[in-house]
Legacy VTK file of the C-alpha trace (Angstrom):
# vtk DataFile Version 3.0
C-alpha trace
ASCII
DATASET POLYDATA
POINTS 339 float
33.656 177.255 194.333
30.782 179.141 192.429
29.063 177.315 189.974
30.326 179.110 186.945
33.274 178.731 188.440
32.638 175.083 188.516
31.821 175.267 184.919
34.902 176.970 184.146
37.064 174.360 185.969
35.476 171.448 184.152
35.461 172.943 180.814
39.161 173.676 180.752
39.566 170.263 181.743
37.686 168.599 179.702
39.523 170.459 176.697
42.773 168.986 177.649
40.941 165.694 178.292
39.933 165.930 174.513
43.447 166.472 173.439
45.658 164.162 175.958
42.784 161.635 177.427
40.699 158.794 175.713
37.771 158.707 173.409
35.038 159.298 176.437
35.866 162.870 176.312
35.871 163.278 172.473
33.820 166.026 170.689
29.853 166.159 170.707
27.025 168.135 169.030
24.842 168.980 172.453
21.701 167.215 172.452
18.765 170.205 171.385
15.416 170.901 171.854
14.505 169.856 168.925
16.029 166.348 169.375
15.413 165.885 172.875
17.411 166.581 176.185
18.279 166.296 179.424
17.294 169.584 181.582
18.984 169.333 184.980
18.887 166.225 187.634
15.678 165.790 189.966
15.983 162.793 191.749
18.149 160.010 193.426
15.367 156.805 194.456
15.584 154.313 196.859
13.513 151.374 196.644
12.808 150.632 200.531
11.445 147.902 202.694
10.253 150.030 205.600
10.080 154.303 204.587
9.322 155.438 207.905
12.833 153.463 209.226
14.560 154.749 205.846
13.312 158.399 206.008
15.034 158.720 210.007
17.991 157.309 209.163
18.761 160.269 205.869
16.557 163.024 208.453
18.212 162.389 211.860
21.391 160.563 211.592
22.624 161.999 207.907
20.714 165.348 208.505
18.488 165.739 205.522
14.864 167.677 205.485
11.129 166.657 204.509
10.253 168.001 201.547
7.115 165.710 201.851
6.270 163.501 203.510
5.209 159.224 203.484
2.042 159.502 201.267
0.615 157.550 198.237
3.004 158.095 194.907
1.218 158.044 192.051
3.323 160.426 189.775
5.906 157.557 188.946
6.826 155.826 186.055
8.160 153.543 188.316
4.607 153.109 189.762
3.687 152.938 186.192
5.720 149.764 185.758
4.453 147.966 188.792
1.281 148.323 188.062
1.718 146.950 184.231
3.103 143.652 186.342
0.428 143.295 189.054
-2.743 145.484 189.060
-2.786 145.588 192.940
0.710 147.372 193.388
0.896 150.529 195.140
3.443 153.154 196.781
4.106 155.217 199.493
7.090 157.726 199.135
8.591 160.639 201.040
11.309 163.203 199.781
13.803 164.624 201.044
15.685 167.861 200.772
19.326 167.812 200.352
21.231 170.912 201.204
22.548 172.884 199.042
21.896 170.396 195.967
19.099 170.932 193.499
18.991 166.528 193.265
16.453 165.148 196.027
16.353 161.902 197.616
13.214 160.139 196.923
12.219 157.054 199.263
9.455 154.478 197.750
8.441 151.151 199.286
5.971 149.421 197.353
3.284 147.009 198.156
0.785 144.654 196.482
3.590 143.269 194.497
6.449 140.870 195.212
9.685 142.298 195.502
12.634 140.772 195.286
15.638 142.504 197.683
18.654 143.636 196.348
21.666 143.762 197.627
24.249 146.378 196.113
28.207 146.079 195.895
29.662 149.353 194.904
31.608 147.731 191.968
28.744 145.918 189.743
27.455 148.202 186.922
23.861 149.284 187.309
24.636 150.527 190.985
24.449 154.041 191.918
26.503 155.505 194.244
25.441 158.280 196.803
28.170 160.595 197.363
26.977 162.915 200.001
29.589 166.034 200.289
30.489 167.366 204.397
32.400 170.146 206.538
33.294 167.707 208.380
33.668 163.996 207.612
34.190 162.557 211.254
31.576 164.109 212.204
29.245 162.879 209.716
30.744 158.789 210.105
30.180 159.244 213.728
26.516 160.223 213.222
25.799 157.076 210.884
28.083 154.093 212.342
26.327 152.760 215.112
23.020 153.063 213.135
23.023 150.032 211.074
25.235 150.732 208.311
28.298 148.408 206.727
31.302 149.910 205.802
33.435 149.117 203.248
36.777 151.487 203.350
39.628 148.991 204.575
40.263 151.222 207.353
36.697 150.965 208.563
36.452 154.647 208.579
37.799 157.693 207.225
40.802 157.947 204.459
42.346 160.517 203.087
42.476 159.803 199.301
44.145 162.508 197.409
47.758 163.356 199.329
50.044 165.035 199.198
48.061 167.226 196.677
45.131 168.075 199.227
43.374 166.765 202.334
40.240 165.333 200.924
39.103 162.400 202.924
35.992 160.089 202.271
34.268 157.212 203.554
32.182 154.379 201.781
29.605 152.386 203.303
26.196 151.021 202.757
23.456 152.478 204.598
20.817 150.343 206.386
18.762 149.190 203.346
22.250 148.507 201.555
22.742 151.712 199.016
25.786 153.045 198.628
26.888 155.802 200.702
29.978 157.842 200.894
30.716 160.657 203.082
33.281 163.064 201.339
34.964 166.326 203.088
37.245 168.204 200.486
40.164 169.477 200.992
39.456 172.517 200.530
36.414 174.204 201.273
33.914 175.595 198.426
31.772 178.391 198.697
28.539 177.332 199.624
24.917 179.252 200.852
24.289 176.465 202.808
24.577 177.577 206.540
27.416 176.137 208.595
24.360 174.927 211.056
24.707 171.977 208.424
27.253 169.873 207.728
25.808 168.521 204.224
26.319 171.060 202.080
26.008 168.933 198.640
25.621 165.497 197.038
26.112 163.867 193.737
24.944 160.548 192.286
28.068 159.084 190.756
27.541 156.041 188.863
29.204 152.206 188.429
29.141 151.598 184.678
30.327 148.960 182.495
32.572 150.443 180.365
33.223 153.668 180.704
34.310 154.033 176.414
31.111 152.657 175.735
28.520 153.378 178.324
29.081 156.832 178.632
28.018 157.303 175.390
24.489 157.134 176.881
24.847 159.710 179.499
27.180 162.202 177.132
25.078 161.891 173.738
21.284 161.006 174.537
21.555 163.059 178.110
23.968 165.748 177.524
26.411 165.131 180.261
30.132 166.910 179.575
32.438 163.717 180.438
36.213 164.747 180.472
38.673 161.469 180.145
39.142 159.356 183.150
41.753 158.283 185.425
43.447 155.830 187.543
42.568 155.195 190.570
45.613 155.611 193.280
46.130 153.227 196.102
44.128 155.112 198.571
40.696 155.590 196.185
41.152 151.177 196.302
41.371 151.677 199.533
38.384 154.063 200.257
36.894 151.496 198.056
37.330 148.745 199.428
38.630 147.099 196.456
42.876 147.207 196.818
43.424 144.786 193.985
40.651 145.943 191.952
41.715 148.506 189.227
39.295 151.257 188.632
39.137 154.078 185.597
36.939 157.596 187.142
35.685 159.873 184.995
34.773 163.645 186.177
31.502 164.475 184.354
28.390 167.358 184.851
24.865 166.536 184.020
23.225 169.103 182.500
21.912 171.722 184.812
23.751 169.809 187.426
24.951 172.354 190.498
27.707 169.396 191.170
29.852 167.209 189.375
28.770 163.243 189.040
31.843 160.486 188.961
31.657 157.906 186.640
33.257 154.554 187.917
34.253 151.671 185.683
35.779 148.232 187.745
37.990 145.779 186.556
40.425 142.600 188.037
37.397 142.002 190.419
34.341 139.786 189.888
31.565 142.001 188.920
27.257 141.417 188.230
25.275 143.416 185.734
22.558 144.869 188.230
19.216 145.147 186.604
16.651 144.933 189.786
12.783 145.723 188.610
11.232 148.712 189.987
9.821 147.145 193.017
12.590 145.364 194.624
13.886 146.474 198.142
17.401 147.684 197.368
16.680 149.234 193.960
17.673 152.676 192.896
17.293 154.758 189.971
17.764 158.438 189.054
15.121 161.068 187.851
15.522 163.515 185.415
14.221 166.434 183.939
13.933 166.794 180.247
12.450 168.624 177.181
11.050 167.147 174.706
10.483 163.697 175.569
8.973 162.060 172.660
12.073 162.740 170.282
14.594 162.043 173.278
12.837 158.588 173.439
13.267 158.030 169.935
16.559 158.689 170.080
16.714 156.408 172.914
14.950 153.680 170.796
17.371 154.355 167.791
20.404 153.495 169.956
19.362 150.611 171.272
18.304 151.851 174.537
15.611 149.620 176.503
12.215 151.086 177.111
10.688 150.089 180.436
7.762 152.374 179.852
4.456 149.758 178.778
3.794 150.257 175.436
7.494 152.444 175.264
5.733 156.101 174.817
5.404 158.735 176.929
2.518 158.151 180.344
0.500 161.051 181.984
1.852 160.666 185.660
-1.267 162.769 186.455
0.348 166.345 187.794
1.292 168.094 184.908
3.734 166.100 183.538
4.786 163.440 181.140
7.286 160.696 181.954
9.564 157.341 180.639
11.181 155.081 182.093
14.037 153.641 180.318
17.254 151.468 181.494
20.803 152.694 180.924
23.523 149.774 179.540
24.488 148.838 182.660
21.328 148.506 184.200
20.621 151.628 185.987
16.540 152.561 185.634
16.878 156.255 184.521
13.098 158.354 184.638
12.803 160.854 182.117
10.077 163.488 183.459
8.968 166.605 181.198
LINES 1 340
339 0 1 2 3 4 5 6 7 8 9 10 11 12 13 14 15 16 17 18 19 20 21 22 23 24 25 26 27 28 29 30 31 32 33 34 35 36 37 38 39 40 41 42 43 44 45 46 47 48 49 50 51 52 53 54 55 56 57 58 59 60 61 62 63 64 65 66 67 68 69 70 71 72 73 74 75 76 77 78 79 80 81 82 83 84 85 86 87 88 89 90 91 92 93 94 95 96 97 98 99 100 101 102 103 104 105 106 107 108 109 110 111 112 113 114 115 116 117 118 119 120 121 122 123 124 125 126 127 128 129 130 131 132 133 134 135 136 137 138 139 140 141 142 143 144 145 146 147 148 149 150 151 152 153 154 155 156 157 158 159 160 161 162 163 164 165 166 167 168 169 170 171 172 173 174 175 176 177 178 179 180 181 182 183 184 185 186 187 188 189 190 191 192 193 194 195 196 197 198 199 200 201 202 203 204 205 206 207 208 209 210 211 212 213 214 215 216 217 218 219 220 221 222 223 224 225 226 227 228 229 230 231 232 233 234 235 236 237 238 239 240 241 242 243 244 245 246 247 248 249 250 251 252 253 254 255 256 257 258 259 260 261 262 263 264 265 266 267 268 269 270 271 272 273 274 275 276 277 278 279 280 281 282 283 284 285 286 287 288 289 290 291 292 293 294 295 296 297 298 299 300 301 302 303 304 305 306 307 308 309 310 311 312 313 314 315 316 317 318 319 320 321 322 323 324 325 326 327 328 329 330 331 332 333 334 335 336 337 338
């Protein structure tokens, strides 16, 4: 499917969400320049204990490219907020191309700092969820299951999870360092540029929230997403989860210059954690993303409650141009605002 195709797709369903569906999909003035907004989606970031290890397992087993490679990482609010704990901390950090998706995969271990690991469970809020989009999903599992990772789909590999309307199938897993991974093959094929030399053609980073009535709010009036109502979960989504007497509500949403759609997951009938991990832990993650005029977005931020990680909760010069923020969602997520 073409991206205003995409577009299309979701708009017409988010108008009947607006008329059939819950509050999450009611009607919003879109955030402006002049108030402050989300632009499109940059990164996905993985906290990491060893980056060489992390950056072959994405590169050789899930089939990802270096964009650049291990080096220092100084342009970080993230690094920005280590160093406001210990003066000593420092980064390394390699990204990573994802085809056909304009959101990268950024890799950061730090040191000079004590980090405390993390270890992620698909259903707490705060967790984000990698959901990787493939030709062929056998073929991707059988790339990635003998090299470290855990999965979590009761039938320890692929399910199909949307029949008898289509033959979508997925898999969820965490990968080596424990993020959450999912391999998903739709059941039908979009269009894509990517070449068929590659069986990624795609990715998204869906997210676990709290309450989805409530904590979309951030993401659909501060960043701009389009959020159409959500669902229940059938039998075999519990399944792919994990989670078969869990109860789950999804939510079909697209970030602002997004070239995919995100999924927005909210848990229930299963014991779940508020994840807040600080920037330096092993096991992290947070999302990066672009924006225009950051100073009113942040107060806009500040006005709603929003937590500032940012020291001294303006703006910082992250030395190549740009401008960033740091901020942390409701649920916990650590969200970098770049302009």
């Amino acid at each position: 499917m073409t991206r205003p195709m995409q577009r299309l797709v979701l708009a017409v369903s988010l108008g009947l969400a607006a008329l059939t569906g819950s509050g999450v999909a009611e009607a919003q003035t879109a955030p402006s320049a002049t108030t402050g907004r989300m632009v499109q989606p940059r990164l996905i970031i993985h906290v990491v204990p060893d980056l060489e290890k992390s950056v072959a397992f994405y590169t050789e087993a899930v089939g990802y490219d270096v964009l650049t490679p291990p080096a220092e990482l100084k342009a970080s609010t993230l690094v920005h907020k280590a160093m406001a704990t210990a003066a000593t901390a420092q980064a390394r950090a390699a990204t990573l191309r994802i085809p056909g998706s304009n959101l990268q995969l950024q890799l950061v271990q730090f040191s000079g700092i004590e980090g405390k690991p993390f270890t992620q469970r698909h259903y707490d809020p705060g967790v984000t969820r990698f959901s990787v989009q493939v030709r062929d999903v056998n073929k991707a599992f059988n790339r990635v299951k003998d090299r470290g990772v855990t999965v979590d789909s009761t039938s320890a590999g692929p399910v199909f999870t949307q029949r008898p309307a289509n033959n979508t199938q997925a898999v969820m897993m965490r990968d080596p360092d424990g993020f959450v991974l999912e391999f998903v093959e739709a059941g039908a094929m979009p269009q894509t540029d990517v070449p068929a030399s590659s069986n990624v053609y795609n990715a998204r980073a869906s997210l676990t929230l709290d309450k989805l009535e409530t904590s979309a709010r951030f993401y659909r009036d501060l960043l701009g997403f389009e959020i159409s109502a959500p669902n229940k979960a059938n039998d075999a989504v519990l399944a792919l989860e994990g989670t078969p007497r869990a109860s789950v509500l999804l939510a079909r949403s697209m970030p602002p210059g997004s070239n995919n759609m995100w999924v927005l997951w909210e848990f229930s009938d299963i014991e779940r954690t508020r994840q807040a991990p600080s920037v330096q832990d092993p096991g992290a993650s947070a999302i990066s993303v672009q924006v225009e005029n950051l100073p009113a977005l942040l107060k806009r931020m500040q006005a709603a409650g929003i937590t500032i990680e940012t020291p001294g909760g303006a703006p910082v010069a992250l030395g190549d141009g740009h401008k960033g923020a740091l901020v942390r969602s409701p649920d916990g997520l650590l969200v970098e605002l770049v302009e």
